[in-house]
N, CA, C and O atoms as a CHARMM CRD file, in Angstrom:
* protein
*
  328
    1    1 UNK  N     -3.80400   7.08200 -33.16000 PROA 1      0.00000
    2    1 UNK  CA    -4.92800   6.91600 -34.05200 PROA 1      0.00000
    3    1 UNK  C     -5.13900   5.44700 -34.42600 PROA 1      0.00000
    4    1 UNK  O     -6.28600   5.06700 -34.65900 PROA 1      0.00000
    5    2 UNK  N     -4.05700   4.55400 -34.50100 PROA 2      0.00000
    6    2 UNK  CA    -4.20400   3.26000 -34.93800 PROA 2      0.00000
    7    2 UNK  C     -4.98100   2.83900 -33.88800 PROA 2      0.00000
    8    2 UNK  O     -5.84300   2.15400 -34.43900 PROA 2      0.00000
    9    3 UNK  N     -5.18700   2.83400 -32.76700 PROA 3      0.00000
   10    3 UNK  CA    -5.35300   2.33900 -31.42600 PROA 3      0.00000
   11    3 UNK  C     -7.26000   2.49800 -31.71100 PROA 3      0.00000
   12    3 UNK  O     -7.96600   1.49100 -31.65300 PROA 3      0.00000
   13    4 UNK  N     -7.78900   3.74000 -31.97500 PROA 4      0.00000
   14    4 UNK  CA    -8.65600   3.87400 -32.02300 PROA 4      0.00000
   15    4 UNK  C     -9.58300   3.27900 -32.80200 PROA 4      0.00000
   16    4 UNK  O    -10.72500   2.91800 -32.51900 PROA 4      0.00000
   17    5 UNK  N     -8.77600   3.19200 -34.15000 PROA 5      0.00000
   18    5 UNK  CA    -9.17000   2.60700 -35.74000 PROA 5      0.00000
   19    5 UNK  C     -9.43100   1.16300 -35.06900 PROA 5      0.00000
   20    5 UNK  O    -10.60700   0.80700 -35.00000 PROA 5      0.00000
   21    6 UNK  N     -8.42900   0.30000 -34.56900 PROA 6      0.00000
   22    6 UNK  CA    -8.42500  -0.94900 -34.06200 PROA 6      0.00000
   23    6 UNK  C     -9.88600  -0.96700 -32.90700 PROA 6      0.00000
   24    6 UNK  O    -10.65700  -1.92500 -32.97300 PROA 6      0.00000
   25    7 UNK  N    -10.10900   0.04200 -32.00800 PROA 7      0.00000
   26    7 UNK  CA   -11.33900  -0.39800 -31.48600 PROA 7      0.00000
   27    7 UNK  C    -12.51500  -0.49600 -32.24500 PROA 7      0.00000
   28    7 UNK  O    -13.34600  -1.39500 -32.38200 PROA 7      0.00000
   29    8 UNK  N    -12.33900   1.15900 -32.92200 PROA 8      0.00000
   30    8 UNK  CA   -13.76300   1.30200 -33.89000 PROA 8      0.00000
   31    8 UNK  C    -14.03100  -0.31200 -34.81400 PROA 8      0.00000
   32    8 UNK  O    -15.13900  -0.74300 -35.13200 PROA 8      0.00000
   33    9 UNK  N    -12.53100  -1.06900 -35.13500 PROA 9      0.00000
   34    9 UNK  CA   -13.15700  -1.73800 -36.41400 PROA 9      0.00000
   35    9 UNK  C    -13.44700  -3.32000 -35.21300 PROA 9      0.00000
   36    9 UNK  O    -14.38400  -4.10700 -35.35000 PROA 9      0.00000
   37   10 UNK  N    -12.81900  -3.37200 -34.58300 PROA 10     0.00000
   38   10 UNK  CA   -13.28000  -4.64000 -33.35400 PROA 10     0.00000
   39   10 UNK  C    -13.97300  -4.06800 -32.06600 PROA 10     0.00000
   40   10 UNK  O    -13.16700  -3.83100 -31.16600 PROA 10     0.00000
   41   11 UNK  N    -15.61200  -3.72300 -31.70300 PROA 11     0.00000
   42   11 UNK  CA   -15.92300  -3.12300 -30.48600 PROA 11     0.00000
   43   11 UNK  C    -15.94600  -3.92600 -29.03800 PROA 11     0.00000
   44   11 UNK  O    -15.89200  -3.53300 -27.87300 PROA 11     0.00000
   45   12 UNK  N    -16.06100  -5.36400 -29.71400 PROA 12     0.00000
   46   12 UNK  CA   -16.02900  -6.11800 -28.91700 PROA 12     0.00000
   47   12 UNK  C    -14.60700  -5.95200 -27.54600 PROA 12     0.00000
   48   12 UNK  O    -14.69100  -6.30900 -26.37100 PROA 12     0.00000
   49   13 UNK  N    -13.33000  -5.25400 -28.29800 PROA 13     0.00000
   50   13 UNK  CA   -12.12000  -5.04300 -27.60800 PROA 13     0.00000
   51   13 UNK  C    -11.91100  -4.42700 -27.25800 PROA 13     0.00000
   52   13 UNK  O    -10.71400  -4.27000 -27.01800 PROA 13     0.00000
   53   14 UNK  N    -12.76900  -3.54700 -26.91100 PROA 14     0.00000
   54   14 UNK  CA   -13.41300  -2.47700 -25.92000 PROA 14     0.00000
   55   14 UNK  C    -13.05300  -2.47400 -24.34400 PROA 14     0.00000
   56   14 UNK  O    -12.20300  -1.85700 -23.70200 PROA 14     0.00000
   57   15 UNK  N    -14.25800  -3.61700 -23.90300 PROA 15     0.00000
   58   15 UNK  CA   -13.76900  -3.88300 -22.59200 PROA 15     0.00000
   59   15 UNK  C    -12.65800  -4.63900 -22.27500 PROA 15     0.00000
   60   15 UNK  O    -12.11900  -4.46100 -21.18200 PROA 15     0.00000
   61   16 UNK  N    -12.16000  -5.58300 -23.17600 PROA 16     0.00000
   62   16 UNK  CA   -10.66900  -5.92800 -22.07400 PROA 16     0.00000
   63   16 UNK  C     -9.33900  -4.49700 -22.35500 PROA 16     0.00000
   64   16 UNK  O     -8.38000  -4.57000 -21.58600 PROA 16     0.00000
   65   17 UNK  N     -9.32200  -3.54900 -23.17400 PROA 17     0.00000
   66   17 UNK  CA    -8.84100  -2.80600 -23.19600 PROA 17     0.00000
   67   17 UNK  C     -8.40600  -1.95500 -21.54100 PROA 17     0.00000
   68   17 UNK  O     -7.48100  -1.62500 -20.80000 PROA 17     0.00000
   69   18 UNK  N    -10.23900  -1.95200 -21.77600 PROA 18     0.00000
   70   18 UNK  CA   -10.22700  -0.57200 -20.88100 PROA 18     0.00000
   71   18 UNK  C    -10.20100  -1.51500 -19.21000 PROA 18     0.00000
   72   18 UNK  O     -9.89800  -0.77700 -18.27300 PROA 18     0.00000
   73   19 UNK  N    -10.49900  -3.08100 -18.80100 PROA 19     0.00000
   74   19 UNK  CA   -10.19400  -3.57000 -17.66100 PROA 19     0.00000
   75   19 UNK  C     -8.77400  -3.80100 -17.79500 PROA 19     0.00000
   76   19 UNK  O     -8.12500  -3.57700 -16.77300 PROA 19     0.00000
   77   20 UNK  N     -8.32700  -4.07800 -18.50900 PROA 20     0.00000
   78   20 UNK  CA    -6.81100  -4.27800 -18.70400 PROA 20     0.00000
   79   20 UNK  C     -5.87100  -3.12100 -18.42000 PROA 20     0.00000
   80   20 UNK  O     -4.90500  -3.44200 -17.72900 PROA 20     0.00000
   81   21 UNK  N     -5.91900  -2.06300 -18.72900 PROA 21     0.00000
   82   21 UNK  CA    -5.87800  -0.78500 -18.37700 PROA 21     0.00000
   83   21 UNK  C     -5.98100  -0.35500 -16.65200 PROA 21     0.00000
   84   21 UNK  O     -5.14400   0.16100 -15.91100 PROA 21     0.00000
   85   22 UNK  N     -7.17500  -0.74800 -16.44200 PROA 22     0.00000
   86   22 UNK  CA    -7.52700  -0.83800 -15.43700 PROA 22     0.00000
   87   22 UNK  C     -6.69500  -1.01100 -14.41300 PROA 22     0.00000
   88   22 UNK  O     -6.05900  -0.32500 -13.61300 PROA 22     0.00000
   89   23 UNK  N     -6.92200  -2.32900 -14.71800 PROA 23     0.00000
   90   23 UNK  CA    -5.47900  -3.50700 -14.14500 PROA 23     0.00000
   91   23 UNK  C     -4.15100  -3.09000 -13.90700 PROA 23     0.00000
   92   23 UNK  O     -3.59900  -3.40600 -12.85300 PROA 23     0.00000
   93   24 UNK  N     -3.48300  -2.30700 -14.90800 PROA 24     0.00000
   94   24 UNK  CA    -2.38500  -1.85100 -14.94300 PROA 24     0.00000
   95   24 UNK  C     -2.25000  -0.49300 -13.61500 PROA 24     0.00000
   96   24 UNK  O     -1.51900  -0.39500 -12.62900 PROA 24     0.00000
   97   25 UNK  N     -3.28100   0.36000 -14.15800 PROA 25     0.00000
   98   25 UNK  CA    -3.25000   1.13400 -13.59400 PROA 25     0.00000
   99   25 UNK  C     -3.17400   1.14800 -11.65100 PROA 25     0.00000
  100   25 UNK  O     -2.51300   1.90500 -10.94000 PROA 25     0.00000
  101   26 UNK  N     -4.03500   0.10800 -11.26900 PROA 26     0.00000
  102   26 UNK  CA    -4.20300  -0.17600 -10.19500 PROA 26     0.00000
  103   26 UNK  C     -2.93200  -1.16900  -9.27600 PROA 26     0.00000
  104   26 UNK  O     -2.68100  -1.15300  -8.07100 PROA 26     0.00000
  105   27 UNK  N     -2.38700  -1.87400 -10.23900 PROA 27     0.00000
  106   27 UNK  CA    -0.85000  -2.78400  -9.88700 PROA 27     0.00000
  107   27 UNK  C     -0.01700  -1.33300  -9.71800 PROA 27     0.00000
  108   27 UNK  O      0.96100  -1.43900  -8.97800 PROA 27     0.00000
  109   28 UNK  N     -0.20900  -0.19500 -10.20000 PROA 28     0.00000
  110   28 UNK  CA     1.15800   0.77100  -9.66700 PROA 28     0.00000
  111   28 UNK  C      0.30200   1.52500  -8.31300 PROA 28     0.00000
  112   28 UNK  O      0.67000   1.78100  -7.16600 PROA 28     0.00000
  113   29 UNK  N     -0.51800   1.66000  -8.76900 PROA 29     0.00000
  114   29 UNK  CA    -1.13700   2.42600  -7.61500 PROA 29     0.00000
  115   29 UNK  C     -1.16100   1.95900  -5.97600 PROA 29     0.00000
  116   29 UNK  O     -1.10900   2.59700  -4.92500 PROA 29     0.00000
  117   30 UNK  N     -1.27700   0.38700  -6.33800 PROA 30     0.00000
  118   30 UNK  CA    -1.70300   0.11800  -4.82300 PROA 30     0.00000
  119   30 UNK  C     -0.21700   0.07800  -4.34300 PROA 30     0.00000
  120   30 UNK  O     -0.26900   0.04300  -3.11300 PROA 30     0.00000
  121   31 UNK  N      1.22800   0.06600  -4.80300 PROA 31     0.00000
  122   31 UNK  CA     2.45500   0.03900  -3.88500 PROA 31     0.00000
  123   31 UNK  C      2.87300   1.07900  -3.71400 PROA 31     0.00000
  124   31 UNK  O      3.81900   1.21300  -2.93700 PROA 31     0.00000
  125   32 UNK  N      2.22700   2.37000  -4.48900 PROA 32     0.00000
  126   32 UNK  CA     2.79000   3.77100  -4.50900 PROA 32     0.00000
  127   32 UNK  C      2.06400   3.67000  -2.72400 PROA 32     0.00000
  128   32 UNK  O      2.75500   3.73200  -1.70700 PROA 32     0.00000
  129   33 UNK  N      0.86800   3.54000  -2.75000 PROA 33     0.00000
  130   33 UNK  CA     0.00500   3.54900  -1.58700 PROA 33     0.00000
  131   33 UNK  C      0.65000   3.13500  -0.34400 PROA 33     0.00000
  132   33 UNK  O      0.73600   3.81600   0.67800 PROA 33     0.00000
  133   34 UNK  N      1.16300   1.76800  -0.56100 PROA 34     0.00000
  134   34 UNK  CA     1.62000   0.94900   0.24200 PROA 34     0.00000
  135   34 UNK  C      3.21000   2.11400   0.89800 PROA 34     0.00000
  136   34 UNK  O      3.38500   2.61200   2.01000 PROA 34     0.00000
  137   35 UNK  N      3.93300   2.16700  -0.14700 PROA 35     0.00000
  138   35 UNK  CA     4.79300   2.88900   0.49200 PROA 35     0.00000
  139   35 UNK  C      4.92500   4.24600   0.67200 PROA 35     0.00000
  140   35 UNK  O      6.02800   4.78800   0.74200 PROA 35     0.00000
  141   36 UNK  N      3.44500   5.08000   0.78700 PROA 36     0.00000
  142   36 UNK  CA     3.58900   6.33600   1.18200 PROA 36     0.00000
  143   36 UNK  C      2.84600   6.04400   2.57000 PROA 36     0.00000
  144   36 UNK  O      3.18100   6.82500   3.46100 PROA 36     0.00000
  145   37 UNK  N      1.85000   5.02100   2.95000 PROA 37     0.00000
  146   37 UNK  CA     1.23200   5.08800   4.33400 PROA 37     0.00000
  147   37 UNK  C      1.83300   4.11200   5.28800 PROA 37     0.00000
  148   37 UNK  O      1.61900   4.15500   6.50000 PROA 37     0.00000
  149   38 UNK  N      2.76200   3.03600   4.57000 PROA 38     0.00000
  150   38 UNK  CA     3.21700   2.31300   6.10300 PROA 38     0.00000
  151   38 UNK  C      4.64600   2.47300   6.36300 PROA 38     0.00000
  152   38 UNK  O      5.48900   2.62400   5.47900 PROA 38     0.00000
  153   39 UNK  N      4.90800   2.42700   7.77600 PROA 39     0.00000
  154   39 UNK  CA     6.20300   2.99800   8.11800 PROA 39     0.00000
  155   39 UNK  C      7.26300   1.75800   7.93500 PROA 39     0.00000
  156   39 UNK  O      8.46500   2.02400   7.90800 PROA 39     0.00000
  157   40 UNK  N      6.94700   0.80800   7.84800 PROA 40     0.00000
  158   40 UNK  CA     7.08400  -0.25900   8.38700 PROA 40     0.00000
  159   40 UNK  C      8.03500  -1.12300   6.68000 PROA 40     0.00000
  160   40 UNK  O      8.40500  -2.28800   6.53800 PROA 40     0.00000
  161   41 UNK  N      8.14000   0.11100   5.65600 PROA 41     0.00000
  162   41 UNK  CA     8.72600  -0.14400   4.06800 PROA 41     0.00000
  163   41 UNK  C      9.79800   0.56000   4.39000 PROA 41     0.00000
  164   41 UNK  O      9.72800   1.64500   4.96700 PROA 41     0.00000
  165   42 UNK  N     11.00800  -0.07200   3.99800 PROA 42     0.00000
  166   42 UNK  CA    12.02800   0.85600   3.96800 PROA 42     0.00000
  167   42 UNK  C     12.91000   0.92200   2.15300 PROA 42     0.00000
  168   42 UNK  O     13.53200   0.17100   1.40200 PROA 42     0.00000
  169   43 UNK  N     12.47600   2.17400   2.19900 PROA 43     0.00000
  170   43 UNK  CA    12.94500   2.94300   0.91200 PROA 43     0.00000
  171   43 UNK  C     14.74700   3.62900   1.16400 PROA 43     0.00000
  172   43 UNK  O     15.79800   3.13900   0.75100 PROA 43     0.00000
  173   44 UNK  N     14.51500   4.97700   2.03600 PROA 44     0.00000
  174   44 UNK  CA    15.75400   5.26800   2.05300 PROA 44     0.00000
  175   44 UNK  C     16.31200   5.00800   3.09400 PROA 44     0.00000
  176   44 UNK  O     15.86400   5.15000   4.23200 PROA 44     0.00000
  177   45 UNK  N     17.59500   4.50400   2.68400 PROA 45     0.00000
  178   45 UNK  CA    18.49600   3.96100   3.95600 PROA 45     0.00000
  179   45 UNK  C     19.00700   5.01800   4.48400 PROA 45     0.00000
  180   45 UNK  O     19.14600   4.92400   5.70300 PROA 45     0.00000
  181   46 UNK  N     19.41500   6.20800   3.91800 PROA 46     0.00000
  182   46 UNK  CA    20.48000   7.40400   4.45500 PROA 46     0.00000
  183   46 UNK  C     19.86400   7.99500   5.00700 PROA 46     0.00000
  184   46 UNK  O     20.34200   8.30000   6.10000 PROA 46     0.00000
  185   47 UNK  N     18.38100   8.58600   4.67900 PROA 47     0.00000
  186   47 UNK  CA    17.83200   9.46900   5.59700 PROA 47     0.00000
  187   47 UNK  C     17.24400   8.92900   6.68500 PROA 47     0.00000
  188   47 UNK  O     17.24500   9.60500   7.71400 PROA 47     0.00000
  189   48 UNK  N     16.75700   7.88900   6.68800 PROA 48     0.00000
  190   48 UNK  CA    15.64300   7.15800   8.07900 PROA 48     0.00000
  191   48 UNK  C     16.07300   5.57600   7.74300 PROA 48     0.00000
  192   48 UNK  O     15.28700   4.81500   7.17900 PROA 48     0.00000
  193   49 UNK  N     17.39200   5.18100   8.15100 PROA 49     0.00000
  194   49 UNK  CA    17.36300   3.53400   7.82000 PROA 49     0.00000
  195   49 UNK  C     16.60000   2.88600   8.97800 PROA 49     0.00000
  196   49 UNK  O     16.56800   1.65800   8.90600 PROA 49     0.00000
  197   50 UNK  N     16.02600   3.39000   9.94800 PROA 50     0.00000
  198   50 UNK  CA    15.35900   2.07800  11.06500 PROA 50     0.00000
  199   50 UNK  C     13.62100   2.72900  11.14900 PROA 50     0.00000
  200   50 UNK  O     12.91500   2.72400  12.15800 PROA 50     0.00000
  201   51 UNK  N     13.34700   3.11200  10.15300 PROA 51     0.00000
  202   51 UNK  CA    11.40700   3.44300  10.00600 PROA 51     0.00000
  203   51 UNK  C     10.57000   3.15200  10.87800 PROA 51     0.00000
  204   51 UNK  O      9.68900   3.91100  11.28300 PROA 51     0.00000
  205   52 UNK  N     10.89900   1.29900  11.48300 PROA 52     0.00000
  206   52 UNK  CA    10.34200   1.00300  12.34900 PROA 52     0.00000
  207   52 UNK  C     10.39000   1.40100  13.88700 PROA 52     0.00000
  208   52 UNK  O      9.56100   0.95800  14.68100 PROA 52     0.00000
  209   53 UNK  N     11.41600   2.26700  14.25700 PROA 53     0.00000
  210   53 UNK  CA    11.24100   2.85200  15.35900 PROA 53     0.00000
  211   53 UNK  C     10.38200   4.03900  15.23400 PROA 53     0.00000
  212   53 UNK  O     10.26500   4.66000  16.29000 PROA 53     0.00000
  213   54 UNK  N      9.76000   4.51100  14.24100 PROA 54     0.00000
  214   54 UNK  CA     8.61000   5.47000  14.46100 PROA 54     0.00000
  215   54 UNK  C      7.57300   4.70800  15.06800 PROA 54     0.00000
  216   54 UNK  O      6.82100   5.42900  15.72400 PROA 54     0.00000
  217   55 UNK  N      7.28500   3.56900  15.07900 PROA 55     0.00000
  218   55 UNK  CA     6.17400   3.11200  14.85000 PROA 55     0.00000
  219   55 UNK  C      5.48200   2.62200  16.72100 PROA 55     0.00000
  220   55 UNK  O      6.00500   1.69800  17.34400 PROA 55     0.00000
  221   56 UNK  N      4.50700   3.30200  17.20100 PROA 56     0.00000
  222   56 UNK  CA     4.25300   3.20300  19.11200 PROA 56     0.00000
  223   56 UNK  C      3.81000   1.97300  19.04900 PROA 56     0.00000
  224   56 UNK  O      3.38200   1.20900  18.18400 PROA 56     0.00000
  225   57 UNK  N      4.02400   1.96400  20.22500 PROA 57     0.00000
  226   57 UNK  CA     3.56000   0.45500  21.05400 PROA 57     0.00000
  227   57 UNK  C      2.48800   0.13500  20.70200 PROA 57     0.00000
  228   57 UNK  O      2.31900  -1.03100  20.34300 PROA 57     0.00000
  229   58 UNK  N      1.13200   1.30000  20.68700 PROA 58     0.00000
  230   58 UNK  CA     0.09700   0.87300  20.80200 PROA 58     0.00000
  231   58 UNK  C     -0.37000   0.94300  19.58000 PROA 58     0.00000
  232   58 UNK  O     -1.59400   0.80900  19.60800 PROA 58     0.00000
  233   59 UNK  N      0.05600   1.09700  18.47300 PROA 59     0.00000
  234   59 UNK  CA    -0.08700   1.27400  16.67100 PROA 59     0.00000
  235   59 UNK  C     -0.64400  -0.17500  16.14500 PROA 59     0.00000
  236   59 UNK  O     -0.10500  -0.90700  16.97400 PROA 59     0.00000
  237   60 UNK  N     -1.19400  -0.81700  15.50700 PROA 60     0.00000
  238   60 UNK  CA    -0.95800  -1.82500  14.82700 PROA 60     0.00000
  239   60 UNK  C     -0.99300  -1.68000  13.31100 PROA 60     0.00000
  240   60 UNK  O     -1.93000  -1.11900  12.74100 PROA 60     0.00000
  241   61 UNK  N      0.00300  -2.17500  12.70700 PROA 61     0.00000
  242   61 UNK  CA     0.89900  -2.19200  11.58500 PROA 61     0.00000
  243   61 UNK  C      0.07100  -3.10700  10.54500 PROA 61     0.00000
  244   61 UNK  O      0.05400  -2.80400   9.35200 PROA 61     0.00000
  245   62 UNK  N     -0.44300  -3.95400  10.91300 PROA 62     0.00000
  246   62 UNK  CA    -0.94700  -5.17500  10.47000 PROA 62     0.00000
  247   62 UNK  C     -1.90800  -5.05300   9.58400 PROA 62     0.00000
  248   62 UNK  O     -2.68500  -4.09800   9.62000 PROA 62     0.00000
  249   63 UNK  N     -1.98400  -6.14200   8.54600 PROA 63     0.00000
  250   63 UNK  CA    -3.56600  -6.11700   7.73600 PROA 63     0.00000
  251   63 UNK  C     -4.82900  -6.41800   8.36200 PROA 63     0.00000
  252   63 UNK  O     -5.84800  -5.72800   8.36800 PROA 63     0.00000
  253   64 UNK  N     -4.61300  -7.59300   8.91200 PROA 64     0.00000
  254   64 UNK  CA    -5.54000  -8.33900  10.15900 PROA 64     0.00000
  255   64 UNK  C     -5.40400  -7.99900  11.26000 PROA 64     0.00000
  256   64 UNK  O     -4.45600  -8.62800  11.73000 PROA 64     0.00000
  257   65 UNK  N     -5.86100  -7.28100  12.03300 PROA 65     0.00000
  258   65 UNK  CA    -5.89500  -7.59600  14.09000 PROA 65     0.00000
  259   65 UNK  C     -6.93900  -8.60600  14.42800 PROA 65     0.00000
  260   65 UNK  O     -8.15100  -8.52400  14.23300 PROA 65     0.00000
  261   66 UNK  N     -6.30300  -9.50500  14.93000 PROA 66     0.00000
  262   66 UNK  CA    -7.28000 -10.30300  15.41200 PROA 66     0.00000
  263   66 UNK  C     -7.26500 -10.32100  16.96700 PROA 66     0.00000
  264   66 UNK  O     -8.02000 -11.08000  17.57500 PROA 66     0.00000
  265   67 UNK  N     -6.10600  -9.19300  17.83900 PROA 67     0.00000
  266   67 UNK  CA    -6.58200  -9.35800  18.87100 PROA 67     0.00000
  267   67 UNK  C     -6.44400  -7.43900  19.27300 PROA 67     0.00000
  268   67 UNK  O     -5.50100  -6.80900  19.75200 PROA 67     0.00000
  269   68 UNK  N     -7.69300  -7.02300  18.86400 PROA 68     0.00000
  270   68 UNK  CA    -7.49400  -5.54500  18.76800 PROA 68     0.00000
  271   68 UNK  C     -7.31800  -5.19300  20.63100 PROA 68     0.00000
  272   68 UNK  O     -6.65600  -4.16400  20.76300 PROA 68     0.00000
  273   69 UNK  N     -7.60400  -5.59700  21.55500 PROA 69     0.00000
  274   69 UNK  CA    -7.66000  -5.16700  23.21900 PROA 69     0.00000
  275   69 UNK  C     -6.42500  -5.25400  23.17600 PROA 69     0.00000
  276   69 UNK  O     -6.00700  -4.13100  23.45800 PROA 69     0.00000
  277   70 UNK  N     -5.09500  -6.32100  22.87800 PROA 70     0.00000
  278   70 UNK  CA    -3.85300  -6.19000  22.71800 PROA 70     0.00000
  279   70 UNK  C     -3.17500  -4.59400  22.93300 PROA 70     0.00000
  280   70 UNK  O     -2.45400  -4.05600  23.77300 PROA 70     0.00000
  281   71 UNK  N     -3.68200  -4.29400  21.98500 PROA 71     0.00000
  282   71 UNK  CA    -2.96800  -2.85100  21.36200 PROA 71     0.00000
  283   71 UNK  C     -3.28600  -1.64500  21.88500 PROA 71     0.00000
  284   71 UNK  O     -2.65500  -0.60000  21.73000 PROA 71     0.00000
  285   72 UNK  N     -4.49600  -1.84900  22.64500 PROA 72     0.00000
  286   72 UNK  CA    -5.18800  -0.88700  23.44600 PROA 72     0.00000
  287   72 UNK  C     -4.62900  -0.90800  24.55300 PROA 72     0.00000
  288   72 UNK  O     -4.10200   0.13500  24.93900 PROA 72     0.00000
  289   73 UNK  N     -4.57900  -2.08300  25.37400 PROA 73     0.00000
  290   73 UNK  CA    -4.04800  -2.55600  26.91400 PROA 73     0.00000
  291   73 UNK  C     -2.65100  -1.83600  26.86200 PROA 73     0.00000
  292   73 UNK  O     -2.14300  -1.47000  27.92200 PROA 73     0.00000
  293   74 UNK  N     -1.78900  -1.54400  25.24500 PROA 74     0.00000
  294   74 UNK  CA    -0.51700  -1.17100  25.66400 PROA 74     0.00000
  295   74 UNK  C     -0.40600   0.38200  25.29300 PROA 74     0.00000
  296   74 UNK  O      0.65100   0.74100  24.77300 PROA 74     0.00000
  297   75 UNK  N     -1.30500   1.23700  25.49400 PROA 75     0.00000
  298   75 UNK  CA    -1.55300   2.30100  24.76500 PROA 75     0.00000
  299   75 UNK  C     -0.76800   3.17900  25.72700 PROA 75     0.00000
  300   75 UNK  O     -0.46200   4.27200  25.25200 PROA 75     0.00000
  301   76 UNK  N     -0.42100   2.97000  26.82700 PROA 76     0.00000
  302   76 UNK  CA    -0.09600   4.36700  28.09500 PROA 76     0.00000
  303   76 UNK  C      1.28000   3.47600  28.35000 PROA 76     0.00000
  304   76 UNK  O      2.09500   4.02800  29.09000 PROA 76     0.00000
  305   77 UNK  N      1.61800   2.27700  27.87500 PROA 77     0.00000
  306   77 UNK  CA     3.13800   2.08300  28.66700 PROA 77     0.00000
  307   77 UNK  C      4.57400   2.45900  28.12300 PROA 77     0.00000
  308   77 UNK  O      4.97000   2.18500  26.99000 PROA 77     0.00000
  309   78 UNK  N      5.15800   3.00000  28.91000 PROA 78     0.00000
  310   78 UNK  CA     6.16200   3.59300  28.36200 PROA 78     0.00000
  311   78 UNK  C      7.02000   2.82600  27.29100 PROA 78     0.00000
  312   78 UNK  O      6.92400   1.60300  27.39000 PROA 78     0.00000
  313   79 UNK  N      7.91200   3.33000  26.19700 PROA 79     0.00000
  314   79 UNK  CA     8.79200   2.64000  25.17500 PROA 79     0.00000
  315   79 UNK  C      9.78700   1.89600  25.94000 PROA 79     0.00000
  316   79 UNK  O     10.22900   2.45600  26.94300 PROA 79     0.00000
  317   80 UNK  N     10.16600   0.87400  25.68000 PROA 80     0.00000
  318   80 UNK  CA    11.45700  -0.04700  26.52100 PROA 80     0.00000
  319   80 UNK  C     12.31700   0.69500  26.06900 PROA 80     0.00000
  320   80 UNK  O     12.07400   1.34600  25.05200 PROA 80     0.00000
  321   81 UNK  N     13.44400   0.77700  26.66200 PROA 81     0.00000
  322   81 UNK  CA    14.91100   1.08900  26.04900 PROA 81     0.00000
  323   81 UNK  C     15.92700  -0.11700  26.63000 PROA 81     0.00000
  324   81 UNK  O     16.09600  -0.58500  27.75500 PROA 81     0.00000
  325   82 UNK  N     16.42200  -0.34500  25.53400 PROA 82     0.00000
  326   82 UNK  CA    17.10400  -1.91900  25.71800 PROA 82     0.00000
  327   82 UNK  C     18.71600  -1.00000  25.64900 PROA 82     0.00000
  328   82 UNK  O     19.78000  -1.61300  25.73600 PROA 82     0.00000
């Protein structure tokens, strides 16, 4: 209730409240994101410590491709085994 009293009596503190908020909200969100869609984060070591071997030849991982035919050209060749 104080929280409210404090907007009602300043309205002006309104919006950095609610972008600030915002803000917060979105700093947890985007790494929850980050580490539920790329393989390429490693969280648990015991169950999957090498993640990056899920990840195919012809995948790109990256924020930027700047050479997208790359990734295509390697789409049918088999995995190396070293």
């Amino acid at each position: 209730m104080a929280f409210a009293a404090l907007v009602k009596a300043n309205p002006a503190l309104a919006p950095l409240f609610l972008f600030a908020g915002a803000g917060c909200a979105a700093a947890v969100a985007y790494p929850m994101y980050l580490l539920r869609t790329h393989p390429e984060i490693l969280v648990d070591r015991k169950n999957n410590p090498e993640p990056w071997n899920r990840v195919k030849q012809h995948e790109n991982i990256k924020f930027l491709n700047v050479q997208p035919a790359f990734y295509a050209s390697r789409k049918n060749m088999e995995r190396p085994s070293f």
